[in-house]
C-alpha positions, 0 to 999 in steps of 0.5 A: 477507506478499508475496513478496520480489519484491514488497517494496521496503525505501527509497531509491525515488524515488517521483514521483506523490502519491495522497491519500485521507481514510484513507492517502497513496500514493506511487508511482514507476515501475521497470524490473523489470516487476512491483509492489513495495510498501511498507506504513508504519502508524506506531504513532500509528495504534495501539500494539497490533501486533495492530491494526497487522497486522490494517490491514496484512493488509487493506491486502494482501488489496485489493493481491493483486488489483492484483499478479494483473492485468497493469499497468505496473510501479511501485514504491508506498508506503501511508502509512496515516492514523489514520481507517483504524480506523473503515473496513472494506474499503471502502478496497480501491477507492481502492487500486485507482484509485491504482495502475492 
């Protein structure tokens, strides 16, 4: 779980749009100097939580390295798409490009 810092619940304006094949990110810039995320996997994805969570803690793991680095701050939200069960970690470089 990312610390409280690093979360944001809605009512975020988010201005830029990043589509790839296996999630959508949307971001939008804060005053706080730090990233906040927010990670939205609906159950059409799947219905076990398991699964679920296990995308989630994926997902994060490629978000720790963003959070390390010094960039501007932003505000992003991961909608994630149904193909992202079939991928490993490959999708870490995507969230990569979307976010710095």
């Amino acid at each position: 779980m990312f610390k409280k810092e690093n979360r944001f619940k809605g009512g975020v304006s988010l201005s830029k749009t990043h589509t790839f094949p296996l999630f959508t990110i949307k971001t939008g810039p804060n005053n706080l100097g730090r990233y906040r995320f927010r990670i939205i996997i609906s159950k059409k994805i799947d219905k076990r939580a398991v699964i679920r969570n296990k995308i989630r803690r994926k997902i994060k793991e490629c978000i720790k390295e963003v959070l390390n680095a010094e960039y501007e701050s932003k505000d992003c939200l991961i909608i994630v798409r149904k193909n992202i069960l079939d991928e490993d970690l490959a999708f870490c470089s995507y969230i990569k490009k979307a976010l710095v």
